[in-house]
C-alpha positions in Angstrom: 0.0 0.0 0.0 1.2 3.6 -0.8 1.6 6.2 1.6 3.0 9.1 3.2 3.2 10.5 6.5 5.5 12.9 8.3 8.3 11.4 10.2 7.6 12.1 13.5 3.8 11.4 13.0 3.5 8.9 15.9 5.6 11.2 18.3 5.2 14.9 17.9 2.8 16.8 19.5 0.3 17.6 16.1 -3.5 15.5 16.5 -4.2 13.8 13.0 -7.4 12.8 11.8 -8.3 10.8 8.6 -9.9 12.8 5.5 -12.4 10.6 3.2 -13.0 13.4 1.1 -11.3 13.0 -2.4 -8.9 16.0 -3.8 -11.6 18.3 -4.9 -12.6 18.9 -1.1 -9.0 19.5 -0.3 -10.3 23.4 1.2 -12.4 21.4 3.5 -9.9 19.0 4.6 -8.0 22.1 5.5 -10.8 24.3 7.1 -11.6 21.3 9.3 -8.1 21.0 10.2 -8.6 24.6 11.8 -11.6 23.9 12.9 -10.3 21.5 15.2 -7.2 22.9 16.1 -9.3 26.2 17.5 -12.0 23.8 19.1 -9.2 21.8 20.7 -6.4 24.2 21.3 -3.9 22.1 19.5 -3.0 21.6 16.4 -4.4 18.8 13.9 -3.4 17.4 10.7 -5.4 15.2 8.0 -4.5 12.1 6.3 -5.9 11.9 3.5 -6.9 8.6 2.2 -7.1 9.1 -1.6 -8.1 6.7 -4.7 -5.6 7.0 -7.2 -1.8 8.4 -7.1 -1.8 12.5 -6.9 0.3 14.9 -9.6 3.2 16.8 -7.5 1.1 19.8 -6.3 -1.2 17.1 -4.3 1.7 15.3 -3.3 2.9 17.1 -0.7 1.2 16.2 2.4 0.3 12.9 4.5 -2.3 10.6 2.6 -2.5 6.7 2.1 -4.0 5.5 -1.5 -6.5 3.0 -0.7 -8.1 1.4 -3.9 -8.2 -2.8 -4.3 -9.4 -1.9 -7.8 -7.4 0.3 -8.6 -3.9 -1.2 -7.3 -4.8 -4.7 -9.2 -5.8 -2.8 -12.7 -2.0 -0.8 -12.4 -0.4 -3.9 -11.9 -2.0 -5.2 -15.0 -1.7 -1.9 -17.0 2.1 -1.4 -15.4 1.2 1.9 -15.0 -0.9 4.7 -12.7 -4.3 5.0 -13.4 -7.7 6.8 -11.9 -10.1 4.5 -10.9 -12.1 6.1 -8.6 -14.6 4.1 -6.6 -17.9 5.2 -4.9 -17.7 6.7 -1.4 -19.5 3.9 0.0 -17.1 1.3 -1.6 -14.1 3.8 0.0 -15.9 3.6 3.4 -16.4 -0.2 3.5 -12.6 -0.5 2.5 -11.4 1.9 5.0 -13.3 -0.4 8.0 -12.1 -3.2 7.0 -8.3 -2.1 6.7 -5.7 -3.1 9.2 -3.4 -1.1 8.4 -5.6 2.0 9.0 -6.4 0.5 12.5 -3.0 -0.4 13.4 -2.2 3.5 12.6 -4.8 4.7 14.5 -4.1 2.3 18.0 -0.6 4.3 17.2 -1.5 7.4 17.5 -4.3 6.9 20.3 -0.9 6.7 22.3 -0.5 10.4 22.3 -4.0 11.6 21.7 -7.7 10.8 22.9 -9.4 9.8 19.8 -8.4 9.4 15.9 -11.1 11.6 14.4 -12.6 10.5 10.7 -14.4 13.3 8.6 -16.3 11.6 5.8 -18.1 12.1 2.9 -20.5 10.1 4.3 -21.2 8.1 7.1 -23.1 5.0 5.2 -21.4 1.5 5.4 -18.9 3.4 7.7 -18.6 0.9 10.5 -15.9 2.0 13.0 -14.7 0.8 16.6 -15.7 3.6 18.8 -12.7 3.0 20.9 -10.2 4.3 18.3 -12.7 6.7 16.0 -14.8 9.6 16.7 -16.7 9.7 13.4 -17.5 13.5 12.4 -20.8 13.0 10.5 -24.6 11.2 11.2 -25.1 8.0 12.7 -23.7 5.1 10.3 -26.9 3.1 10.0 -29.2 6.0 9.9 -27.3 7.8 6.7 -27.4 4.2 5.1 -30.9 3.8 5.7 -32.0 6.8 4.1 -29.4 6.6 1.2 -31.6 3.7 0.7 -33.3 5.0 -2.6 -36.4 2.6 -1.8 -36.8 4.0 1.4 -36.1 7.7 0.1 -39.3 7.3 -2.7 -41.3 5.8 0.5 -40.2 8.7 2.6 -41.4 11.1 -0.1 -44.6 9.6 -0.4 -45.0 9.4 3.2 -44.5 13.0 4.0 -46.9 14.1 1.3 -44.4 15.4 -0.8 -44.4 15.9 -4.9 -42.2 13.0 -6.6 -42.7 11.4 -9.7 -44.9 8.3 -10.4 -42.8 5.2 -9.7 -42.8 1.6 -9.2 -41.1 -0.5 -6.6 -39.3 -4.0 -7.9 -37.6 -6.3 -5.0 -35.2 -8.3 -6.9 -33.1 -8.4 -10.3 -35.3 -11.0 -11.4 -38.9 -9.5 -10.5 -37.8 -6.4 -13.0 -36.7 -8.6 -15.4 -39.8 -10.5 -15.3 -41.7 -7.4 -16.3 -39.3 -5.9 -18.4 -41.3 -5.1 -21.4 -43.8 -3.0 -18.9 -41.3 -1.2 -17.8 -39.7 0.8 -21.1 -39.5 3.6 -21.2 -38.6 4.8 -17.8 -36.0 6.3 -15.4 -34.5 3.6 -13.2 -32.5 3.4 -9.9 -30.9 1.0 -8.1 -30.8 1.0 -4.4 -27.5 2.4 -3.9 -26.3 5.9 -6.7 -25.3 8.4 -6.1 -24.1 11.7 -8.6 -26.4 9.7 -11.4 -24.6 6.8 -11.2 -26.2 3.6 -11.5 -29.5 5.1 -12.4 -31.0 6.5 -16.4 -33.0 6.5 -19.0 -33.8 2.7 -20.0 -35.6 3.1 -23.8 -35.5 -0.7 -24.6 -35.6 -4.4 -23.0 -31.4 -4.6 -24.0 -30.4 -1.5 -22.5 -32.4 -2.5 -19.5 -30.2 -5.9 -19.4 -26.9 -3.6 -20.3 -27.6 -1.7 -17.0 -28.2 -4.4 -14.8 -24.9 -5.7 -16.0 -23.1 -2.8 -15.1 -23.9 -2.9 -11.4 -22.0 -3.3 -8.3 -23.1 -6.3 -6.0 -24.8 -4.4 -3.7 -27.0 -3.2 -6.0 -27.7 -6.5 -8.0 -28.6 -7.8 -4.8 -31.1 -5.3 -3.8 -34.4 -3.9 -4.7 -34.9 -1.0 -8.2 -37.3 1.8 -8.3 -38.9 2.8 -11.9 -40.2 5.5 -12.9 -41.8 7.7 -15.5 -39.9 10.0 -17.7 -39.9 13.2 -16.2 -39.6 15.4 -19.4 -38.9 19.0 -21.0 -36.7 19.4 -17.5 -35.5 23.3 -17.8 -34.0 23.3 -13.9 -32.2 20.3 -11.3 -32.0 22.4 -7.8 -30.5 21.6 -5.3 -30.4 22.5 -1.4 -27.5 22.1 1.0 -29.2 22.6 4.5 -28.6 21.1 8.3 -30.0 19.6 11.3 -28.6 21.1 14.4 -28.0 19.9 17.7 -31.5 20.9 19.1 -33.4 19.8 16.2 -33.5 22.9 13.7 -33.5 22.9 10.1 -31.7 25.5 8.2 -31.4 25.4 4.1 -27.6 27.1 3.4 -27.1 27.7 0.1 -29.9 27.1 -3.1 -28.2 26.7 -6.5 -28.8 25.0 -9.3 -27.1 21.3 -10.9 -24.9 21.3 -14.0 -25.9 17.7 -15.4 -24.6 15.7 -18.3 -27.9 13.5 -19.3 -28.4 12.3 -15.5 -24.9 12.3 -14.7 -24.0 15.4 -11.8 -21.3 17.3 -12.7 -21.4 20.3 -10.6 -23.7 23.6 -9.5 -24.2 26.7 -10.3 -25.2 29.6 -8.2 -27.6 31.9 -7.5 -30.5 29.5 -8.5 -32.9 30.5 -11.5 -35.9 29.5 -9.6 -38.7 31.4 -9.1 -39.9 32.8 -6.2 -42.7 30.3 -6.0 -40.3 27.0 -6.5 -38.1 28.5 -3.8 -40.8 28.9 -1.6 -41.2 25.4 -2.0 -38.1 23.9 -1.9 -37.4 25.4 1.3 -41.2 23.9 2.7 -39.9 20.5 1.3 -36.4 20.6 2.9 -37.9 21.5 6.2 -40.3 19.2 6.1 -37.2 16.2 5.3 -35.2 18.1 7.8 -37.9 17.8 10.4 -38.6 14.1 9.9 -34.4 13.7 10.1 -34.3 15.3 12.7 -37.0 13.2 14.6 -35.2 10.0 14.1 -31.8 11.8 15.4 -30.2 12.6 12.6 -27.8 15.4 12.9 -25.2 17.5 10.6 -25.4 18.5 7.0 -27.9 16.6 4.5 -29.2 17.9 0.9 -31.9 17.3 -1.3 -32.3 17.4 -5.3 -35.4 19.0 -7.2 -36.2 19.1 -11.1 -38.7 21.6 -12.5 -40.3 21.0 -16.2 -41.5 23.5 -18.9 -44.9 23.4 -17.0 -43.7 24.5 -13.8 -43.7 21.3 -12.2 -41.5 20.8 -9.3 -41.0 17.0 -7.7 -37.9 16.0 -5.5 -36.4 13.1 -6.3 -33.3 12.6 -3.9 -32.2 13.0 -0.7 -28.8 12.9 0.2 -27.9 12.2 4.1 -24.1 13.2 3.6 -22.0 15.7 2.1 -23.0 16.8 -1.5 -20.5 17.7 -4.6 -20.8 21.1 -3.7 -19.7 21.3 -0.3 -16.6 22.9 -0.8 -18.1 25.6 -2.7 -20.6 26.1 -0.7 -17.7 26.8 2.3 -16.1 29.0 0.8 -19.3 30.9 -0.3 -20.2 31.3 3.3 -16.6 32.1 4.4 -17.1 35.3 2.3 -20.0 36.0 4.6 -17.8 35.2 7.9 -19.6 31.8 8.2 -17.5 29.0 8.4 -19.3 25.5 7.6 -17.1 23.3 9.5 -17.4 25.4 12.7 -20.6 24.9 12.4 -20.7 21.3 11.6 -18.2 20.6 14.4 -20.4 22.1 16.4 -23.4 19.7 15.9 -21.4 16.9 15.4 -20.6 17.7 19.2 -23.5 18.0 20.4 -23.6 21.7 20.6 -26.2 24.4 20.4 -25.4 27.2 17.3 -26.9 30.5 17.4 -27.9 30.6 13.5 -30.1 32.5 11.4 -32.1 32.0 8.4 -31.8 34.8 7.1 -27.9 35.3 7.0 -28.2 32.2 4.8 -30.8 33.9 2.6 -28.4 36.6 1.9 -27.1 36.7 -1.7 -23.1 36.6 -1.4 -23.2 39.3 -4.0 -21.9 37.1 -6.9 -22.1 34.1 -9.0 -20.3 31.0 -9.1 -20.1 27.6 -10.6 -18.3 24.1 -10.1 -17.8 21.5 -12.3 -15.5 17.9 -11.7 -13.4 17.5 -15.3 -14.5 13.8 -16.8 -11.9 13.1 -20.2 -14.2 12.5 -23.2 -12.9 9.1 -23.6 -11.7 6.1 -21.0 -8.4 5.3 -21.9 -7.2 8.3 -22.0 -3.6 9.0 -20.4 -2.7 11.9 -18.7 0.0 13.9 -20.5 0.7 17.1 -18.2 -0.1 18.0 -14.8 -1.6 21.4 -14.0 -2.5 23.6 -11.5 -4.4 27.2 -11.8 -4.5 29.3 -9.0 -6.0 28.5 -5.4 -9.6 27.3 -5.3 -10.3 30.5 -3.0 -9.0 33.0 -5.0 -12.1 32.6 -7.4 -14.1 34.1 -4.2 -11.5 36.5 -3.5 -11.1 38.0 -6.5 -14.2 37.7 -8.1 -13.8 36.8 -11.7 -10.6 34.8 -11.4 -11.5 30.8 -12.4 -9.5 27.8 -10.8 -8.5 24.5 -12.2 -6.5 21.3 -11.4 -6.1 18.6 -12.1 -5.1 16.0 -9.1 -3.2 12.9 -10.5 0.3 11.1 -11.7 1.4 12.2 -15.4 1.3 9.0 -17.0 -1.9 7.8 -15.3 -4.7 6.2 -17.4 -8.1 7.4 -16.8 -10.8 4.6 -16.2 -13.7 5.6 -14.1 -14.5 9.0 -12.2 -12.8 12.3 -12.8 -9.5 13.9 -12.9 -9.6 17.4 -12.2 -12.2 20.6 -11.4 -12.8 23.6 -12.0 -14.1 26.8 -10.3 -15.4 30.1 -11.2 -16.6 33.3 -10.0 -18.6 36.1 -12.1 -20.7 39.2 -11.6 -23.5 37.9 -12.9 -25.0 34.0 -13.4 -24.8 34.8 -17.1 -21.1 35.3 -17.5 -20.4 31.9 -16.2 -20.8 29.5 -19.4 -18.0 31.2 -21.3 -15.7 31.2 -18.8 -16.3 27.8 -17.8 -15.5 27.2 -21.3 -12.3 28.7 -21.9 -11.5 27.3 -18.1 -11.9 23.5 -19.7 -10.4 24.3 -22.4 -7.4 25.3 -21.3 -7.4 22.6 -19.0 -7.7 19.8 -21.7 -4.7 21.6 -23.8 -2.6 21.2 -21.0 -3.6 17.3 -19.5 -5.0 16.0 -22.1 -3.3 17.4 -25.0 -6.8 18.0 -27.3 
């Protein structure tokens, strides 16, 4: 297994905690890191456990690369590659790793507890003894993660979804795979639009069910009708507190590619109605989250149609793609996110307002991860442009980076992101634009 840690890691005075947050939340992994070290009085470092081997500029700190996958397809390949897995396949990997516990009993010899900050908390299954986990309970963020229990959830609350159909097993869907095309379908388990779409025929029905991990062959599928002429995909960060408040953060908007996520955009184009809503149905989820003890940050998708339609159709009890955005949006309204989270995740009341949240930060913005057109595709330069803050900084600047080995050969995930800042939501396409495509001249060499 690869690795790197400082050389007096085991006997200098520096708390470390693990990071399962992949290179694109590397402004989190840091703000956490000082959010701990001023809740504590002492300072704490991350490890970062990472999925594929980092370029030089994220090379230069502790991390361990923890990937089955990806290890046994370099050996065959004889060279790097980016295989990225989901975050529940990282968490089930990380619990069941000696080598992370041997590291942690280590360093519970000079310090109380081995924090782990996750992306989520589903199939994260740690010995309280050595880990203090800084997110929800583990079996209550993988019960709602459950997609089944998320449409039941939604239909139990009241709230507008789209019509769908529940299917236990592989083989029931299969039975009834000629009533079932066309439709959208999920699997227990996605997340970011993976392992869910567009079925249009009986074959591309049995080409998705070939695709899935075993968790989700094993498990039950939810079908549903089309939802069509889509013109917005909003989305809500927002938290439960320690004393059982709600509070929706930031509204923006989802940049997808068919139903694949691939970032946000911010402010939101809703209308003053949908928001209106949106925020009814997050309180509503955040009250019923609440009520079964949930605690910390949890998000929620939305599409609207032509028509004006508006149904939810996820909930996610974790972190969200844009967390790290969303930070640093806040910070630039001297709110810090993982103050806050620590906070809860302590058990501690937060004197929070609404309305500091509603404020617009005065600007917009937009993140997107950087997906080559092509698996297979090697990685020909590294690059680095600017700081991810300095976008919010200096408004107008963009960032990009790309995170992995020269030489690496891209399989599954992404490779890099991107972040801008504008005056107006209007500016953003363009310089999104020339932001990618500078970045492909320089990595990919198109």
């Amino acid at each position: 297994m690869d690795y790197q840690f400082d050389e007096d890691i085991y006997t200098n005075s520096v708390e470390y905690f693990f990071s399962l947050h992949g290179p694109r939340f590397e402004y989190m992994n840091n703000a956490m890191a000082a959010s701990l070290s001023k809740k504590f009085g002492k300072e704490f470092r991350q490890i970062r456990i990472i999925n594929a081997w980092p370029s030089a500029a994220y090379d230069k700190s502790n991390y361990i690369i923890l990937n089955k996958r990806g290890y046994k397809l370099a050996k065959d390949l004889k060279k790097p590659v980016v295989f990225l897995p989901d975050y529940e396949d990282v968490n089930a990997e990380f619990t069941q790793n000696l080598f992370i516990l041997q590291i942690a009993k280590k360093l519970l010899q000079k310090q109380r507890t081995v924090f782990v900050y996750p992306f989520t908390t589903a199939f994260l299954e740690l010995p309280s003894p050595e880990f203090t986990v800084l997110g929800p309970n583990n079996e209550l963020a993988k019960n709602l993660d459950n997609k089944i229990n998320q449409l039941k959830l939604f239909n139990k609350l009241g709230l507008p979804c789209n019509n769908a159909r529940i299917f236990e097993t592989k083989d029931d869907l299969l039975e009834h795979e000629y009533e079932v095309v066309p439709s959208y379908i999920s699997a227990t388990y996605t997340s970011g639009g993976n392992e869910s779409g567009l079925i249009y025929s009986p074959e591309m029905l049995h080409e998705f069910l070939a695709k899935l991990r075993l968790i989700n062959k094993k498990n039950s599928f939810i079908v549903s009708d089309i939802f069509e002429n889509i013109v917005l995909a909003p989305n809500v960060n927002a938290l439960v507190t320690s004393d059982a408040k709600v509070f929706t953060l930031v509204l923006s908007d989802q940049i997808l590619q068919g139903n694949r996520y691939l970032g946000n955009i911010y402010p939101s184009a809703v209308s003053e109605t949908h928001k209106h809503e949106i925020y009814a149905i997050t309180e509503k989820i955040g009250k019923y989250l609440a009520d079964q003890g949930y605690r910390g940050l949890f998000g929620c998708d939305f599409l609207i149609n032509k028509a004006g339609e508006l149904v939810v159709v996820d909930l996610n009890p974790r972190h969200q793609g844009g967390y790290a955005c969303n930070g640093l949006a806040l910070k630039t309204k001297d709110i810090s996110l993982t103050d806050i989270e620590l906070s809860v995740l302590l058990g501690e009341e937060v004197q929070l307002s609404q309305a500091e949240f509603d404020n617009y930060v005065g600007f917009a913005w937009s993140h997107t991860k950087v997906v080559p057109p092509e698996k297979g595709q090697t990685i020909h330069g590294e690059y680095t442009h600017n700081a991810i803050n300095l976008p919010f900084s200096s408004i107008g600047k963009s960032f990009a980076a790309e995170f992995y080995k020269k030489g690496s050969v891209f399989i599954e995930g992404y490779i890099g992101y991107q972040v801008q800042t504008a005056k107006e939501r209007h500016e953003l396409e363009t310089k999104a634009l020339r932001t990618r495509e500078d970045f492909d001249t320089h990595v990919l060499g198109l």
